[in-house]
Legacy VTK file of the C-alpha trace (Angstrom):
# vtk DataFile Version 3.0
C-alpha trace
ASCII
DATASET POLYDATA
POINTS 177 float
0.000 0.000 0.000
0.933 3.477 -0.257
1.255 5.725 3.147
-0.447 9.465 1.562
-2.187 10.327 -1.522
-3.190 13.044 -2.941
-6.111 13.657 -5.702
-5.773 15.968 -8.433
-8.422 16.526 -10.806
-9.007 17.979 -14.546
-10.112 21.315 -14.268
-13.237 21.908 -16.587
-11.041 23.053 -19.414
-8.586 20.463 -19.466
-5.335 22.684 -18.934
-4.464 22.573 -15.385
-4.837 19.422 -12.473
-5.943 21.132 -9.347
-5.846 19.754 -6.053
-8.942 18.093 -4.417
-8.278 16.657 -1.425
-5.463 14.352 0.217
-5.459 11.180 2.618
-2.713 11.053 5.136
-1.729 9.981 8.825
-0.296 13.888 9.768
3.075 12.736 11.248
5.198 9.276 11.027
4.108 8.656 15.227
0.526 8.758 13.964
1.141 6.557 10.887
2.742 4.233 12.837
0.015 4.859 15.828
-2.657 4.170 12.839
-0.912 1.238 11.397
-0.647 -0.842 15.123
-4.804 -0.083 15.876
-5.590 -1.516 11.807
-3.599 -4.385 12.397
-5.258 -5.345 16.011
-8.869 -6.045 13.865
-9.868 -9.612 13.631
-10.112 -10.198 10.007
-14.104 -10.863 9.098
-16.327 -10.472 6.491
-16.273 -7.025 7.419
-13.060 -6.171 7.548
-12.434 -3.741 5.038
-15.468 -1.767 6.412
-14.251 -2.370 9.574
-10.402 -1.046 8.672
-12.044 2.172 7.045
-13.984 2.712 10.583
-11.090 2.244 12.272
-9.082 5.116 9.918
-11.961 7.161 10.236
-12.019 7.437 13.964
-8.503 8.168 14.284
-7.346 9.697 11.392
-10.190 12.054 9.714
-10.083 15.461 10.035
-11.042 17.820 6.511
-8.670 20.742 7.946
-5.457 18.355 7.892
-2.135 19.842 6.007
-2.207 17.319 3.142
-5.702 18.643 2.275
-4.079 22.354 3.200
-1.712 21.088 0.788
-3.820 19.746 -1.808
-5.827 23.162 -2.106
-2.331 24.718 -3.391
-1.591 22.215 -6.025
-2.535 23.640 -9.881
-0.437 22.319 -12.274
-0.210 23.385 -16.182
-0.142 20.276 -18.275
-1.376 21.525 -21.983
1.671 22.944 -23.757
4.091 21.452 -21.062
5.931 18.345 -21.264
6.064 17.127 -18.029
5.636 13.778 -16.038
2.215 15.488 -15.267
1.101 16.034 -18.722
2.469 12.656 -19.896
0.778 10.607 -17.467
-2.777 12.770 -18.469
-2.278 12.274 -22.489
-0.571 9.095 -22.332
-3.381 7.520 -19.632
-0.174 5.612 -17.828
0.725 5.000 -14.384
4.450 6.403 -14.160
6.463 6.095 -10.645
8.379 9.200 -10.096
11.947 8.791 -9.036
14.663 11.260 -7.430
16.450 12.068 -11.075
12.678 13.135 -12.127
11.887 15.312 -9.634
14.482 17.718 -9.878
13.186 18.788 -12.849
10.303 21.373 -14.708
6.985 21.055 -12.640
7.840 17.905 -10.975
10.478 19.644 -8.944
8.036 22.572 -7.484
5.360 19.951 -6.920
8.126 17.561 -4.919
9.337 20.701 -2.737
5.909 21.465 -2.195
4.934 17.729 -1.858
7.693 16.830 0.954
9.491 13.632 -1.018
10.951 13.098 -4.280
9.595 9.457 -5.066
6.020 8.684 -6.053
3.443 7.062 -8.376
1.395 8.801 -10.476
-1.677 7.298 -11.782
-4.238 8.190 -14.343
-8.466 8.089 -13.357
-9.738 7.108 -16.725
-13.722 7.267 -17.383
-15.042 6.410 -20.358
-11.775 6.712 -21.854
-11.384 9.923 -20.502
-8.848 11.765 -17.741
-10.928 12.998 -14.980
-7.770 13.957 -12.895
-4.751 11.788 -11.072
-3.982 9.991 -8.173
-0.473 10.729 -6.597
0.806 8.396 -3.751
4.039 8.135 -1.798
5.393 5.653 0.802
7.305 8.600 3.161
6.683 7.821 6.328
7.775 3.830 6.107
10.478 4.454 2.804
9.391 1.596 0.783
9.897 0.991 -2.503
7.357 1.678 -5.243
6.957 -1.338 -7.185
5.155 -2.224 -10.307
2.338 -4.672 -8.363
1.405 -1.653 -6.091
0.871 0.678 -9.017
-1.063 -1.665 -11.071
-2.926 -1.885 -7.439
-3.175 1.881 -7.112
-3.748 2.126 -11.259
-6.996 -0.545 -10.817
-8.295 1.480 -7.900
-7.792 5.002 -9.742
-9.808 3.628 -12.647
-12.741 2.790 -10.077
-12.364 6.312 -8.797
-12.149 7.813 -12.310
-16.070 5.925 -13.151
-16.829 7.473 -9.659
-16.138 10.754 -9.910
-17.384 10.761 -13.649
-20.846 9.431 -12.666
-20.837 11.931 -9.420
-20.393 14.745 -11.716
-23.235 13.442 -14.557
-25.189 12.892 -11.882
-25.013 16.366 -10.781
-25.610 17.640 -14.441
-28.691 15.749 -14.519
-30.164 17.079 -11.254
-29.032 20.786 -12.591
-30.984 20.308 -15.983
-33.944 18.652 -14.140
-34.754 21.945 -11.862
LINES 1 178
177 0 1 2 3 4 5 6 7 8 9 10 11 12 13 14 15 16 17 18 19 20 21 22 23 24 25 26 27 28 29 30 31 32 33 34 35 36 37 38 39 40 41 42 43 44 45 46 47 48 49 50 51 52 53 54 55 56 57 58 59 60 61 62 63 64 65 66 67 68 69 70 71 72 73 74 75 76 77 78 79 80 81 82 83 84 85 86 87 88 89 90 91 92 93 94 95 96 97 98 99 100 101 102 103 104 105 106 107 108 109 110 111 112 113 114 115 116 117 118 119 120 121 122 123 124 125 126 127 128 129 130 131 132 133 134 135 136 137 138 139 140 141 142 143 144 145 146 147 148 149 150 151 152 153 154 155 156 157 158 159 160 161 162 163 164 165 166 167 168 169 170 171 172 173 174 175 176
C-alpha cells in the first residue's frame, strides 16, 4: 500500500490538475500509531469496512495539512511536457523517481509535496482523464513497485467511473430543476 495520496483533478477546461483533497496519517508517530490499531482487527467479512472505521475514527479530520496542501496544487499540463502532462495524455501510471523530480513542474510539486519518489496514476472514465492519483510511501520508505501501481492504477480507474458518474449525476439534477 501506499502511506499518503493526494487527488488531483481535470479542471473543466482540461489545462491545469488542481488539487482536491489528500489522505494522510499527519506525522510518522501517527502513521505508525494508525498502522498498530488496523492491524489489532480480527479479520471478518467485514473487515475492510471495519479497517475504514477504524481510519476514520482516528485519522479524519477535513482541515489536515495534506488537504491544506492539496488546495495549493494547480499544475499546467497543456503545452508542457512534463511527467504530469504525460501521465494525463498518455493515460499511464508512471512512478516518479529522485532524477525526475528535480526537474520542470515535478520539482516545485516535490518541494511542495515533501518527497521526491512517487506514483502517479491516471483516473480514466469512459476513456477519458478525470484527474490523477499521486501516492508516496514517506513515512515507512518503501519501494514503489510495479504490483502496487497496477494496485493503485486498478483502484484510480474505479475512482475515475466514480467521480465521472458523481459529476453526470449532478448535471442531470441541474438540468432537471
Amino acid at each position: 500500500g501506499f502511506n499518503r495520496a493526494l487527488l488531483l483533478l481535470l479542471s473543466a477546461d482540461g489545462k491545469r490538475l488542481e488539487g482536491s483533497i489528500g489522505v494522510a496519517p499527519e506525522t510518522q508517530n501517527d502513521a505508525y500509531r494508525i498502522w498498530g490499531e488496523i492491524s489489532k482487527i480480527t479479520p471478518r467479512e467485514d473487515e475492510p469496512e471495519k479497517i475504514l472505521e477504524t481510519y476514520d475514527k482516528m485519522a479524519y479530520n477535513r482541515d489536515t495539512k495534506i488537504n491544506s496542501l492539496a488546495r495549493q496544487i494547480s499544475i499546467p499540463i497543456e503545452g508542457s511536457s512534463t511527467m504530469f502532462s504525460e501521465c494525463v495524455f498518455k493515460k499511464e501510471p508512471v512512478i516518479i523517481t529522485k532524477e525526475c523530480a528535480e526537474t520542470g513542474a515535478c520539482a516545485d510539486f516535490t518541494r511542495l509535496w515533501g518527497n521526491p519518489v512517487f506514483a502517479m496514476v491516471p483516473m480514466v472514465a469512459r476513456n477519458k482523464v478525470v484527474g490523477v492519483i499521486i501516492a508516496d510511501n514517506l513515512y515507512n520508505g518503501k519501494e514503489i513497485t510495479e504490483p502496487y501501481l497496477d494496485a493503485l492504477a486498478y483502484f484510480a480507474d474505479q475512482a475515475g467511473l466514480a467521480i465521472e458518474n458523481a459529476r453526470l449525476y449532478k448535471s442531470l439534477n441541474e438540468k432537471m430543476e
